[in-house]
C-alpha positions as CSV (number, residue, x, y, z in Angstrom):
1,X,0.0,0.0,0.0
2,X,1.2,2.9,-1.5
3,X,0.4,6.6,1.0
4,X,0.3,10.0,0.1
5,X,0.7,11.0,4.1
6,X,4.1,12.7,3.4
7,X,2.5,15.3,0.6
8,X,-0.7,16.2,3.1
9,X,2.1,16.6,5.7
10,X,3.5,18.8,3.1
11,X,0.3,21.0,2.6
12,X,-0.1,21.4,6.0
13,X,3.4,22.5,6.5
14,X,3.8,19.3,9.1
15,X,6.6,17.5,10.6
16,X,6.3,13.9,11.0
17,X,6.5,14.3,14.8
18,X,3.9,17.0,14.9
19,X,1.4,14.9,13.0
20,X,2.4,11.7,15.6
21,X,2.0,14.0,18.7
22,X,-1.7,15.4,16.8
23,X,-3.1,11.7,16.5
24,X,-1.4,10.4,19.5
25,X,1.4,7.7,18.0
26,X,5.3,8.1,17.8
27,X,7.2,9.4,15.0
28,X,8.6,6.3,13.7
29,X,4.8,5.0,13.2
30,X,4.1,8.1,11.4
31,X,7.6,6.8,9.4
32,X,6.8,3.4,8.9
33,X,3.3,3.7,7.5
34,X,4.7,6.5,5.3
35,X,7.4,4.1,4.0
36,X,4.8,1.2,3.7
37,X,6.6,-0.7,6.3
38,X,3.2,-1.0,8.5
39,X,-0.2,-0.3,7.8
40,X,-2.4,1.5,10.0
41,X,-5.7,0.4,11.8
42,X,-8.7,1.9,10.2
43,X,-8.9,4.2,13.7
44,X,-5.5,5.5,13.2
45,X,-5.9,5.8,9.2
46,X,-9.4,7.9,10.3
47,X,-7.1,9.8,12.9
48,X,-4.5,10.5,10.1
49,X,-6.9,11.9,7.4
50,X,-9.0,13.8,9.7
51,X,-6.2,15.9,11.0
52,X,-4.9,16.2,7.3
53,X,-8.6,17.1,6.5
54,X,-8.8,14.6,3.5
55,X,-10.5,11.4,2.9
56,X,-9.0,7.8,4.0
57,X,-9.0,6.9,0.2
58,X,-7.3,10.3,-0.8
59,X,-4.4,8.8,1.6
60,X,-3.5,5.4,1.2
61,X,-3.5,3.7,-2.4
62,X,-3.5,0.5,-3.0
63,X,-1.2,-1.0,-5.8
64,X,-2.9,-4.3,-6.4
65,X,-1.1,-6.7,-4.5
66,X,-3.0,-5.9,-1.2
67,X,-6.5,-8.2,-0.4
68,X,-9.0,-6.0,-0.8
69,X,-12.8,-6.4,0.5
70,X,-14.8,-7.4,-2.0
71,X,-14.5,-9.9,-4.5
72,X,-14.8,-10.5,-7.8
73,X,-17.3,-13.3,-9.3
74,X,-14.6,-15.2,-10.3
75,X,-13.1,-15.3,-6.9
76,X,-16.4,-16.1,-5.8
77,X,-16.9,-19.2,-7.9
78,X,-13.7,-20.4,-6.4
79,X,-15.0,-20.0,-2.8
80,X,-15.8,-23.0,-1.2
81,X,-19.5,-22.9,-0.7
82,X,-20.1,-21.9,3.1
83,X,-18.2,-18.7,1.8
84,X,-21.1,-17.7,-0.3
85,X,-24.0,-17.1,1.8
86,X,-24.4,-13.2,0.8
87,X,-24.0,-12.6,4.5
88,X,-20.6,-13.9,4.8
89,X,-19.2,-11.5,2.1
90,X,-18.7,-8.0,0.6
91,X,-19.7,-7.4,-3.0
């Protein structure tokens, strides 16, 4: 997962260590997400893009090789068959 955390910082005239004392983490978790060496919790994503007033989605792009929620009908076909009760999964 690919973010653009560094250029918000950036348009907000941020340091990494004023945005991790803002949301409450340490530096080198603002660093490692921004060098996709960890990804966030959804909570501390929210936390992120709300103090860089954008959008979760605006932030972190993913490059395709992440599992994303939702699935494809293909993928479904290859489910086993207690996976596909519409309940138990995200079109």
């Amino acid at each position: 997962m690919r973010t653009r955390i560094k250029e918000f910082r950036a348009r907000h005239n941020l340091t990494q260590q004023e945005l991790a004392e803002a949301i409450g983490v340490t530096r080198q978790t603002i660093n490692a997400i921004e060098q996709g060496k960890y990804s966030p919790s959804l909570e501390l994503a929210h936390r992120i893009a709300m103090h860089l007033e954008s959008k979760i989605d605006e932030l972190f792009l993913f490059d395709g090789h992440e599992h994303h929620i939702g699935h494809s009908a293909a993928q479904l076909s290859e489910m086993p068959a207690y996976f596909k009760k519409k309940k138990d999964y995200v079109l």
